[in-house]
C-alpha positions in Angstrom: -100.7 53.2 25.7 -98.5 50.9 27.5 -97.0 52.3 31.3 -93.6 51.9 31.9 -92.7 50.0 34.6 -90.7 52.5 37.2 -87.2 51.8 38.6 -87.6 50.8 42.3 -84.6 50.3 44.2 -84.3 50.3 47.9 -80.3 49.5 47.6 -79.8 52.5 45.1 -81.7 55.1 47.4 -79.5 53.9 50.0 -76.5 54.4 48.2 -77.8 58.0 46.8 -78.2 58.9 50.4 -74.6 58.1 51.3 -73.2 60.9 49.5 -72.7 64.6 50.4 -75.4 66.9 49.6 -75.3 68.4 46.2 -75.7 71.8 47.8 -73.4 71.6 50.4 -72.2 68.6 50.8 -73.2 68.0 54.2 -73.9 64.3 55.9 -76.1 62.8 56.2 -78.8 63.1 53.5 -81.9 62.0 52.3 -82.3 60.7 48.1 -84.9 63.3 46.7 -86.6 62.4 44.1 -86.8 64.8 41.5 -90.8 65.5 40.8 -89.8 66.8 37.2 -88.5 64.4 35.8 -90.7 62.3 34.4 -95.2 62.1 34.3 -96.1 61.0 37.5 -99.8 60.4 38.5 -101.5 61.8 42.3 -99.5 60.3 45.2 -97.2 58.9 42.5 -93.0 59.4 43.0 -90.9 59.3 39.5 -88.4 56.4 39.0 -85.6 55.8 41.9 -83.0 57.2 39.0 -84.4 60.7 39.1 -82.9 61.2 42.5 -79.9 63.1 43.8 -78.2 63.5 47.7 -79.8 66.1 49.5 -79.0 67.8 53.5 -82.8 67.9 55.7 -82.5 71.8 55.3 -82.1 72.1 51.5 -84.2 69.2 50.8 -86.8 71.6 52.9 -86.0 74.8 51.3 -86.7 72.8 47.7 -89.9 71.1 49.0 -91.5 74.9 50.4 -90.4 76.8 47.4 -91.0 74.2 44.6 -88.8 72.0 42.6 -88.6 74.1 39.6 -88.2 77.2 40.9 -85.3 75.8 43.1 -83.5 75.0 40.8 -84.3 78.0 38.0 -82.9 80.1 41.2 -79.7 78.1 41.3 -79.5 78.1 37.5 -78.6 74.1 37.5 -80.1 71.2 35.8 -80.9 68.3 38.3 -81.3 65.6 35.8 -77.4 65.9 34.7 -76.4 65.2 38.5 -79.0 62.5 38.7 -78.3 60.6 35.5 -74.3 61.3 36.3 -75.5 59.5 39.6 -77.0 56.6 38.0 -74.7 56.2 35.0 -71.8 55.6 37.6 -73.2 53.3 40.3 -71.2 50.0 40.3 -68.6 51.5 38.1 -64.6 51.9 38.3 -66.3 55.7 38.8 -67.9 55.1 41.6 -65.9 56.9 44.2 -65.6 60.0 45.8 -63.2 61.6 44.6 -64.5 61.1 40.6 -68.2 62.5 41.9 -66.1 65.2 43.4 -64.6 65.9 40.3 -67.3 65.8 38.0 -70.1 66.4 40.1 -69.4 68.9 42.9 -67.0 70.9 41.4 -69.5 71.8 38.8 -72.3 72.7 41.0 -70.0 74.8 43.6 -70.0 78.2 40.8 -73.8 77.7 40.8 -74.1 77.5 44.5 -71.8 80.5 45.5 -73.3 82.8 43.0 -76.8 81.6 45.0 -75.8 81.6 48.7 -78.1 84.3 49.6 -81.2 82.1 48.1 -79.6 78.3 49.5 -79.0 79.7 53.5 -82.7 81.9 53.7 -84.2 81.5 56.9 -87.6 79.1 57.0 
């Protein structure tokens, strides 16, 4: 079985980190990579794609409750927003205003309906 070599990009983590936070949209952010998204061996993080803008304190929250159950709760798919993420970078959409159009505005019904579970104290 051959391994497939794994996206590594210091540049696009960069650039993921430079937007809002999906959540909240807060600044500034960290690039979480999402653990789901593809087999990963021990110690192992999944391709620089899989990874979406998140705040320290939601980025938290995901990390102690885990990565499928975060986002079961919210009731959103992580891999649209990260593959919307990659599919634009270095495109005539990649600017705010489009993510903000086709990214956050789809997330904000999720998060509302969810506020209870996305502010819980630590």
């Amino acid at each position: 079985m051959l391994k497939q070599k794994k996206y590594r990009s210091k540049s696009y983590l960069k650039w993921v980190a430079s937007k809002p936070c999906l959540i909240c949209r807060y600044e500034p952010c960290q690039a979480h990579h999402i653990t789901i998204a593809e087999h990963r061996g021990w110690g192992q993080k999944v391709s620089d794609k899989y990874t979406i803008p998140l705040c320290y304190q939601h980025h938290d929250l995901l990390h102690h409750t885990s990565e499928r159950r975060f986002w079961n709760e919210i009731g959103a798919d992580p891999m649209f927003y990260a593959n919307l993420l990659f599919s634009v970078k270095g495109t005539d959409c990649d600017n705010d205003e489009w993510l903000f159009n086709n990214m956050y505005k789809r997330i904000y019904p999720l998060v509302q309906n969810n506020i209870d579970f996305l502010m819980k104290p630590k």
